[in-house]
KEKE-3310 file (N, C-alpha, C; in steps of 0.2 Angstrom, whole numbers, plus 5000, padded with zeros to 4 digits):
npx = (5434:5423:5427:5423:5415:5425:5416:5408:5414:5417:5419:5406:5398:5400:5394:5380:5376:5377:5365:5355:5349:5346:5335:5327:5322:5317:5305:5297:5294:5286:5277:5272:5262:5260:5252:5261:5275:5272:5264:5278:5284:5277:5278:5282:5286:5278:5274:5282:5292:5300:5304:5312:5320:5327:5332:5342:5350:5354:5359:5370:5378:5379:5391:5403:5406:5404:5415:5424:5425:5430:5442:5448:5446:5454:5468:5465:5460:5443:5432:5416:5410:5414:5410:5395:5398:5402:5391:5380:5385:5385:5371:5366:5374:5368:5354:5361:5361:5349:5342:5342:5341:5324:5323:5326:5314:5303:5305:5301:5302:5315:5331:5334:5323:5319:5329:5328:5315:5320:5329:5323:5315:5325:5330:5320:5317:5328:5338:5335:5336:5350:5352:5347:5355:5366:5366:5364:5375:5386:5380:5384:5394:5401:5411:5420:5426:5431:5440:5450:5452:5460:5470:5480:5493:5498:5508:5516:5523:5534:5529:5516:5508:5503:5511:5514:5505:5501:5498:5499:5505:5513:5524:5542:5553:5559:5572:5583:5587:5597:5587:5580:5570:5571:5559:5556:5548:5538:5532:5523:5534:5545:5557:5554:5561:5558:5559:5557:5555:5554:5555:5559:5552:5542:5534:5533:5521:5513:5516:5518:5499:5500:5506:5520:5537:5550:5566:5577:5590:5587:5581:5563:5556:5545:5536:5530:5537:5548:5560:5570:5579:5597:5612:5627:5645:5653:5644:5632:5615:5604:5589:5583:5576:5559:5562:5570:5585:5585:5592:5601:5592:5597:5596:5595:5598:5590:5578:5577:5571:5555:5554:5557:5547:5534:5538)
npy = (5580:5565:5556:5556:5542:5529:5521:5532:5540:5531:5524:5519:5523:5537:5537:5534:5543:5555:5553:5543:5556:5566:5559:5557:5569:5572:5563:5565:5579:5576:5569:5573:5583:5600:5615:5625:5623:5622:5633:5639:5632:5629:5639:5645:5634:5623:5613:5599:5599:5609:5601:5593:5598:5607:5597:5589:5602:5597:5585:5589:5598:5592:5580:5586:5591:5580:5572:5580:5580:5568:5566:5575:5568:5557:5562:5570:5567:5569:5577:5576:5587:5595:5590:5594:5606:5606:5597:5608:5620:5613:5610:5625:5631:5623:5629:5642:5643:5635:5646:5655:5649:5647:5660:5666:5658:5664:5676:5689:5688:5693:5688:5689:5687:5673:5666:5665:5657:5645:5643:5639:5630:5619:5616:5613:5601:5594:5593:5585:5571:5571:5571:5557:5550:5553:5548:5534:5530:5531:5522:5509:5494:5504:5499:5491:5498:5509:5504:5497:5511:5515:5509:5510:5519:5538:5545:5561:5572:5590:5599:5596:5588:5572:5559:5545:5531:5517:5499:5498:5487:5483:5491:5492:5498:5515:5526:5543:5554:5567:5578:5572:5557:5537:5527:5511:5496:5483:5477:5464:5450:5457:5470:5485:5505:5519:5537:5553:5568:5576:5579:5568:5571:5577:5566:5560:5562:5554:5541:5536:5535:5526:5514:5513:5513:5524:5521:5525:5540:5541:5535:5525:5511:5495:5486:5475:5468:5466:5453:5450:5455:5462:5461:5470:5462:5473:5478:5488:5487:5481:5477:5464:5460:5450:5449:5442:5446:5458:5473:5473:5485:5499:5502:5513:5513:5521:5518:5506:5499:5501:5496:5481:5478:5479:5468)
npz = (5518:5510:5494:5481:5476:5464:5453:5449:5441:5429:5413:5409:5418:5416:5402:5405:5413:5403:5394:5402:5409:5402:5396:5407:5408:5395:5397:5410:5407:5396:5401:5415:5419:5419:5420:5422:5415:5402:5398:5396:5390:5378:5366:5351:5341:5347:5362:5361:5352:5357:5368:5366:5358:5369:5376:5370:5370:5381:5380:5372:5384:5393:5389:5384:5400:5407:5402:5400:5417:5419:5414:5424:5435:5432:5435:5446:5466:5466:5477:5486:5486:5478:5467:5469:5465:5452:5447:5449:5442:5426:5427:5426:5416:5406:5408:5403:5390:5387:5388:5378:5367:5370:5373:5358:5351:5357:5352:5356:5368:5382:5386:5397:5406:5401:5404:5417:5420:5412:5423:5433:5429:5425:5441:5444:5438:5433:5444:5451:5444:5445:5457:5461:5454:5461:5473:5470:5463:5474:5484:5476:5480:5489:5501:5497:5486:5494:5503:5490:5486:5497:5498:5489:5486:5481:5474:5472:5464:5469:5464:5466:5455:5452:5450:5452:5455:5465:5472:5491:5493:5485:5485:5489:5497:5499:5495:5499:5486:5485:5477:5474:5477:5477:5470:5476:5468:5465:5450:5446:5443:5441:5449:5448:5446:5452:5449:5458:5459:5472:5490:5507:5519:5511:5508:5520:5526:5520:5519:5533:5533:5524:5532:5529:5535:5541:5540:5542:5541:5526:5522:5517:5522:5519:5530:5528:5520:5524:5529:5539:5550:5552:5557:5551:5548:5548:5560:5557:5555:5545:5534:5528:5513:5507:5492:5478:5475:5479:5485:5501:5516:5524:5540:5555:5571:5578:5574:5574:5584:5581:5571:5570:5580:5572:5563)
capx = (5428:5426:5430:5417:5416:5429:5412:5405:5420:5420:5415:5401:5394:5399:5390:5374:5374:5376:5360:5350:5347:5341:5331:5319:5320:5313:5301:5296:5291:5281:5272:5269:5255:5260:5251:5268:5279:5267:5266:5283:5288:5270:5279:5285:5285:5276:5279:5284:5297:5306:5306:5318:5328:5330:5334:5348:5356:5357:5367:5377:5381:5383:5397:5410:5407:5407:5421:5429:5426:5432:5450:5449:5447:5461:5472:5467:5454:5437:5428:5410:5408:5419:5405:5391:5398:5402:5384:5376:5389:5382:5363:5367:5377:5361:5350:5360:5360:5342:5337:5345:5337:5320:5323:5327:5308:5298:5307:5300:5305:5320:5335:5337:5317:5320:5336:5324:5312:5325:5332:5318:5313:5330:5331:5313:5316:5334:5342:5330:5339:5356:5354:5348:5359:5375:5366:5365:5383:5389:5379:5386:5399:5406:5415:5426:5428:5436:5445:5453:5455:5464:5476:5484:5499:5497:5514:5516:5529:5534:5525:5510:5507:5501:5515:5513:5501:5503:5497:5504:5509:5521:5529:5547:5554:5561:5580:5581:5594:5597:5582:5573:5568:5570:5555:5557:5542:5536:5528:5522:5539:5552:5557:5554:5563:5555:5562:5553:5558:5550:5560:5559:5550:5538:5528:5532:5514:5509:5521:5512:5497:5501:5510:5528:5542:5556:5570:5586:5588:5587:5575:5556:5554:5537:5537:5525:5543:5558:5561:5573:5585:5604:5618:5632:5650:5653:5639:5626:5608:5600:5584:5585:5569:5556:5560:5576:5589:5583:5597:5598:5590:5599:5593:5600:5598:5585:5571:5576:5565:5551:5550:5557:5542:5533:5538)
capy = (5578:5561:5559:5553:5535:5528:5521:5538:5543:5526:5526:5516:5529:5543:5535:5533:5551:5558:5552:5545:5560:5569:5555:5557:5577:5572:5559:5571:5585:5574:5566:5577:5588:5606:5623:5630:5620:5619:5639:5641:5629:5630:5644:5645:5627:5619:5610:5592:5602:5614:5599:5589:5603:5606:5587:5591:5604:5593:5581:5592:5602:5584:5576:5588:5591:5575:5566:5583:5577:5561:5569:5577:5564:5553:5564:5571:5563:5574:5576:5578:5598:5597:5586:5595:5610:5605:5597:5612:5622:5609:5613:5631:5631:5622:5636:5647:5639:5633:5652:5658:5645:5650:5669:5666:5655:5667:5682:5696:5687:5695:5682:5686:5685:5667:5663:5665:5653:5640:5640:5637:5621:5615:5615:5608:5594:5590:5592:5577:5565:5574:5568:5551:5545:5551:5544:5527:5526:5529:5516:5504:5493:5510:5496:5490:5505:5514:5498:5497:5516:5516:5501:5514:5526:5542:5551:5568:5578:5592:5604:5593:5583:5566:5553:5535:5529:5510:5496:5499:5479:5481:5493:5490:5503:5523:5528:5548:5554:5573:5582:5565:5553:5535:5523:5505:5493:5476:5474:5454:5448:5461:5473:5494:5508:5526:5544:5558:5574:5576:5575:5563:5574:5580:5560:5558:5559:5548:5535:5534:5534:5517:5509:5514:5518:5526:5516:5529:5544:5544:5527:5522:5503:5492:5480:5469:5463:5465:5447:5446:5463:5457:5466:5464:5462:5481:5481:5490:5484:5481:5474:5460:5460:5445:5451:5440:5451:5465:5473:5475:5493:5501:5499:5515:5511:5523:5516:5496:5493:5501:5492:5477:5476:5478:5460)
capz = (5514:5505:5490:5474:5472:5459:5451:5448:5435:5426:5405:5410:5423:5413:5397:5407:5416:5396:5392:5406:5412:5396:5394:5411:5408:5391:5399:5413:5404:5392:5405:5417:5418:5422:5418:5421:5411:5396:5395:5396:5382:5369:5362:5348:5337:5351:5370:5361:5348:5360:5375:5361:5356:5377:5379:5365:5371:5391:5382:5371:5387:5397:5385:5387:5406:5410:5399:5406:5424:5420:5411:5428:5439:5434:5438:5456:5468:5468:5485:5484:5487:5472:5463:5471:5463:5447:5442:5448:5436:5422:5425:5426:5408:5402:5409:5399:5380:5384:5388:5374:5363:5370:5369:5350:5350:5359:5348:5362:5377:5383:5388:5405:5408:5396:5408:5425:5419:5412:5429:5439:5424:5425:5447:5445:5434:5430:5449:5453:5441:5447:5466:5461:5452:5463:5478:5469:5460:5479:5487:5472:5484:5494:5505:5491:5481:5497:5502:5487:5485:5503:5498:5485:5488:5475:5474:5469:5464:5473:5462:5469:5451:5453:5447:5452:5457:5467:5478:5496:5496:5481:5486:5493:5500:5496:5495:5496:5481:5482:5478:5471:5479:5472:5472:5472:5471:5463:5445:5444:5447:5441:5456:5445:5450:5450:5452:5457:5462:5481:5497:5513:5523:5506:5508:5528:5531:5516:5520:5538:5530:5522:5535:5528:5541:5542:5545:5543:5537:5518:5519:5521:5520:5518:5533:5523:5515:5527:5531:5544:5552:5552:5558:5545:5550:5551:5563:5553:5554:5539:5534:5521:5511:5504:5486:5477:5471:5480:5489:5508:5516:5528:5548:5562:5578:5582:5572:5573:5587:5580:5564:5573:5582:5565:5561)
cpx = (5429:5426:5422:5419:5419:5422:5407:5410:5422:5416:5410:5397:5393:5393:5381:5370:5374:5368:5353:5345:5341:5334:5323:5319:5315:5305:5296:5289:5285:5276:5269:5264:5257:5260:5258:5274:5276:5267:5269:5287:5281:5272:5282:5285:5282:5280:5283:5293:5302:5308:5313:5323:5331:5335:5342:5353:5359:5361:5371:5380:5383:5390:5402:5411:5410:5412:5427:5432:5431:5438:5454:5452:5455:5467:5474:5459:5449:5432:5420:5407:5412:5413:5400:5391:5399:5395:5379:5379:5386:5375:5364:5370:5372:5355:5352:5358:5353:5337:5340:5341:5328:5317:5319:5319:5302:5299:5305:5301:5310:5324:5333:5330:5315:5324:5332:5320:5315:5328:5327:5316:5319:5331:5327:5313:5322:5339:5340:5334:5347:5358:5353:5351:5365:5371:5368:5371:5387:5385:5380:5394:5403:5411:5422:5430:5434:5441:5452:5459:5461:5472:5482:5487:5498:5504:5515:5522:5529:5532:5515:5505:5506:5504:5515:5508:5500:5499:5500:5508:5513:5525:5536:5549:5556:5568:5578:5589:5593:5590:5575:5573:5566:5563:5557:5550:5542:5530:5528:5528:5545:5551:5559:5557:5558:5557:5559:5557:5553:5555:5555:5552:5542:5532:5530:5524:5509:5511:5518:5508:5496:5504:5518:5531:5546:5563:5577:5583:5587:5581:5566:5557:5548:5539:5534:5531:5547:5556:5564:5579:5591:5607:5624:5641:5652:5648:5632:5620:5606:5595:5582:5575:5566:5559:5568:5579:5589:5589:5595:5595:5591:5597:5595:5596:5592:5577:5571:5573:5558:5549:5553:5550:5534:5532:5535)
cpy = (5572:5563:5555:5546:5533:5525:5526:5541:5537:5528:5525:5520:5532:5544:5536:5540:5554:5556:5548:5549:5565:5565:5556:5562:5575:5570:5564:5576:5584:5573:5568:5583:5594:5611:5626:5631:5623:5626:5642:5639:5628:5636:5643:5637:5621:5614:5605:5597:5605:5608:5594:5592:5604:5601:5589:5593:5602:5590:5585:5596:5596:5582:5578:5591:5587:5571:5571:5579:5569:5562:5569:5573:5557:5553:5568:5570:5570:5571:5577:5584:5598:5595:5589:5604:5612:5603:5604:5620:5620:5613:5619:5634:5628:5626:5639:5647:5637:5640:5656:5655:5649:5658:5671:5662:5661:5675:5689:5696:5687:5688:5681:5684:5676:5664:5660:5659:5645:5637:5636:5629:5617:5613:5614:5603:5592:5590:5586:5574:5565:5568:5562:5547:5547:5546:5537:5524:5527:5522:5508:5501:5499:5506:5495:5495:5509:5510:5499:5503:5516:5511:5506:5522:5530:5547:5556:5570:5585:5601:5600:5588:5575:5562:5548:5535:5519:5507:5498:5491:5480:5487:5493:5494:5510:5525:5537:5548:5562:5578:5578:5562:5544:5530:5516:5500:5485:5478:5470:5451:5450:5467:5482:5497:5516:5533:5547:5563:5577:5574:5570:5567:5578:5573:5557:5555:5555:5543:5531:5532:5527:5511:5508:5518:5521:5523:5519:5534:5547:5537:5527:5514:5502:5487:5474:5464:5463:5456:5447:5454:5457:5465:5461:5464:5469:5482:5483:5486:5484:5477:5471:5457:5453:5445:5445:5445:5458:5468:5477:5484:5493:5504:5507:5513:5518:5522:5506:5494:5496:5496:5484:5473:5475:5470:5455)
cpz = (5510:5501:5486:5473:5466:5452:5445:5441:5428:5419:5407:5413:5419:5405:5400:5410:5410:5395:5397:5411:5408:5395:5401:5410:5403:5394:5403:5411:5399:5395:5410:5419:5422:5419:5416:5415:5404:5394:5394:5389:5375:5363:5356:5343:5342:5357:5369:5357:5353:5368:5370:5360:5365:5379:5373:5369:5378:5387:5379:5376:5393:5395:5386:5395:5409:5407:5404:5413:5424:5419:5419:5434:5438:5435:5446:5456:5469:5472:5481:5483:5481:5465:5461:5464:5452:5442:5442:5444:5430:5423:5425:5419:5404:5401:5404:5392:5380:5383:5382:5366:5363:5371:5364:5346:5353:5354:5353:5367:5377:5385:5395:5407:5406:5403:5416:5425:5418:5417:5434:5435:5428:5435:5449:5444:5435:5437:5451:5451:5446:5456:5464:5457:5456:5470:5478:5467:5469:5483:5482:5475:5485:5497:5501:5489:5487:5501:5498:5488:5492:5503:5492:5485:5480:5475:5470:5469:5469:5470:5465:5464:5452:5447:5445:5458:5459:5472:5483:5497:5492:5482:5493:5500:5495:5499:5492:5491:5480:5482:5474:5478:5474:5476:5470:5474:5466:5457:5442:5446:5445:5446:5449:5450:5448:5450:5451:5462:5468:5486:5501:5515:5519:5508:5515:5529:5527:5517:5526:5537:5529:5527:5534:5532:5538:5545:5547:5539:5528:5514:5523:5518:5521:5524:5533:5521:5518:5531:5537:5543:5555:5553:5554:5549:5553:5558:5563:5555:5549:5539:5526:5519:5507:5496:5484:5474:5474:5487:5498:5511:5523:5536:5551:5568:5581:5580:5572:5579:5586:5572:5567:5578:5578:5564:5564)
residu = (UNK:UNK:UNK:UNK:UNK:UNK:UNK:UNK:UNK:UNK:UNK:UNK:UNK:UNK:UNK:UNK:UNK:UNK:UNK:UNK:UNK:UNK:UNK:UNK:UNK:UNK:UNK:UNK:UNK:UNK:UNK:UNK:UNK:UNK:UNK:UNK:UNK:UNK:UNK:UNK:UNK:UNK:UNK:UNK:UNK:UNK:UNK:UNK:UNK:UNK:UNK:UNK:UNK:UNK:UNK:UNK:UNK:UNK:UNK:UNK:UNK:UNK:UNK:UNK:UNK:UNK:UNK:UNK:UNK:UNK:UNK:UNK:UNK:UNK:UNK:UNK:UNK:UNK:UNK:UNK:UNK:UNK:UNK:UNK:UNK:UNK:UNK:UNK:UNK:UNK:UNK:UNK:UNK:UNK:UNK:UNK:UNK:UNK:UNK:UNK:UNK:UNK:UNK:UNK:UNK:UNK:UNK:UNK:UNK:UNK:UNK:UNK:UNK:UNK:UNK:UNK:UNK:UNK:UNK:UNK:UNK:UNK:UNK:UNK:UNK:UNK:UNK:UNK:UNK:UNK:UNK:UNK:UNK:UNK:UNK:UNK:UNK:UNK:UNK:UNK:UNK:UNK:UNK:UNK:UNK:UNK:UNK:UNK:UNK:UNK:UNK:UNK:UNK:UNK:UNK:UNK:UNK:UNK:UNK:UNK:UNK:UNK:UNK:UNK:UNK:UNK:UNK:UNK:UNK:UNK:UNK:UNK:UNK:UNK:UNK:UNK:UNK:UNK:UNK:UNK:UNK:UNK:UNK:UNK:UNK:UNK:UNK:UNK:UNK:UNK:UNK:UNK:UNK:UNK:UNK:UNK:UNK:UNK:UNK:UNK:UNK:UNK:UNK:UNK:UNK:UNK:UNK:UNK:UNK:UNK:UNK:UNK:UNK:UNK:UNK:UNK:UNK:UNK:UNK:UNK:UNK:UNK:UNK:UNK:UNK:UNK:UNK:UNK:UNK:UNK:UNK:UNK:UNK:UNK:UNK:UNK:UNK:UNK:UNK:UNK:UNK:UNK:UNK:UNK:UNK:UNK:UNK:UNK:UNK:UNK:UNK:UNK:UNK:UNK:UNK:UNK:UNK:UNK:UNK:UNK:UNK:UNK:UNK)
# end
C-alpha cells in the first residue's frame, strides 16, 4: 500500500486540517438548510450555540490526533489504510464527546440515542471536508514528494526502530562488526560513521532497494563512489572510493564483476 504524502504530515498541513475543517463543519451547518440538522441541534440553547460548542469540541478533538499523527509519522512511514483509519477513528471520537454534550443539552435524550445522531451529523458533514483535503495534499507535487521519499535509505535496528535516516548518494558504503553493523556516509564534506545493531542479511533487501551491493562478505558499497577497482600487491581487489581519506573497501572475487560492471 503507498504511503501518505510527506506533505500531509507537515506543521503547515497539520495547522490547516486543525481548523479548516471545523471551520466548513461550522460554515455548513449554518448555511445549510436542513430539517434534520436544525431539529437535532434547536435543543437546548439553540442551532447557532450548540453548532459552536460542536465546532469546539472538532478541534479540540483535532489537535491532539493530529500533532499525535505527525509525532507518529516521523518516526514510521504511514500508508493510506493507516490514514483512512485513523481520520475515521478521529470523527468517531468526536461523535462520542459531541453526543455526550448533546445528551447533557437535551437532558432526556439518552447518549446512545444522542451518540446515533451525532454519528450520522458527523459522516454527513465532516467526512466531506475529510476526503477533500487528503485528496488535495496528495495531488500537491506527488512526483517529487515520492522522488525525494525513494532517494532515502531508513535504517532500523534489529528490534525494527527507525535510526538513520539518509540520502542513498551520501552514503559510502557498510562494514559488518559482530552484531552491528557499521554505517559510513558523507555529511557536506566530513565522511560520519554510524553503528547500529542489525546484521548484513537484516538490510539485504534494502541495500538492493537503493542500488547498494554487496561486494564481500562483511561489505555493501555505493557504486555511485567506487572510483576505480585495484588489486593491491597481495592480490586483493579493492575498490578505492571518490571520497579523500576514505579507506579502501574490500572487493572478493565473486562479486567484482558485478559491481565492476556497475562502473
Amino acid at each position: 500500500m503507498h504511503k501518505i504524502p510527506a506533505s500531509l504530515l507537515s506543521v503547515t498541513t497539520v495547522l490547516l486540517h486543525i481548523f479548516a475543517i471545523p471551520v466548513f463543519f461550522l460554515g455548513f451547518i449554518l448555511i445549510y438548510d436542513s430539517s434534520w440538522i436544525d431539529s437535532f441541534l434547536e435543543a437546548g440553547l439553540g442551532t447557532i450555540f450548540n453548532t459552536l460548542m460542536l465546532t469546539s469540541i472538532l478541534i479540540a478533538v483535532a489537535i491532539p490526533s493530529r500533532v499525535g499523527m505527525m509525532a507518529v509519522g516521523k518516526k514510521w512511514r504511514i500508508s493510506w489504510w493507516q490514514y483512512v483509519i485513523w481520520s475515521f477513528g478521529e470523527i468517531f471520537i468526536f461523535s462520542c464527546f459531541a453526543a455526550l454534550y448533546m445528551a447533557l443539552i437535551y437532558g432526556t435524550y439518552g447518549y446512545f440515542p444522542a451518540l446515533g445522531e451525532c454519528l450520522r451529523l458527523s459522516f454527513a458533514v465532516v467526512s466531506n471536508p475529510y476526503i477533500i483535503f487528503a485528496i488535495l495534499m496528495a495531488l500537491i507535487r506527488p512526483d517529487e514528494e515520492n522522488i525525494a521519499e525513494e532517494n532515502l535509505v531508513r535504517f532500523t535496528d534489529s528490534t525494527g526502530r527507525l535510526k538513520l535516516v539518509i540520502a542513498h548518494d551520501v552514503l559510502l558504503y557498510i562494514e559488518a562488526q559482530e552484531n552491528y553493523i557499521s554505517i559510513h556516509y558523507m555529511e557536506g564534506e566530513k565522511q560520519k560513521e554510524y553503528s547500529l545493531r542489525q546484521s548484513m542479511r537484516g538490510i539485504e533487501e534494502l541495500m538492493e532497494k537503493h542500488g547498494i551491493i554487496r561486494c564481500q562478505r562483511s561489505y555493501f558499497v555505493n557504486p555511485r563512489h567506487v572510483k576505480v577497482l585495484r588489486r593491491d600487491k597481495e592480490g586483493f581487489i579493492q575498490a578505492e572510493l571518490d571520497v579523500h581519506d576514505s579507506q579502501p573497501v574490500p572487493v572478493s572475487p565473486k562479486y567484482y564483476e558485478q559491481l565492476s560492471k556497475m562502473l
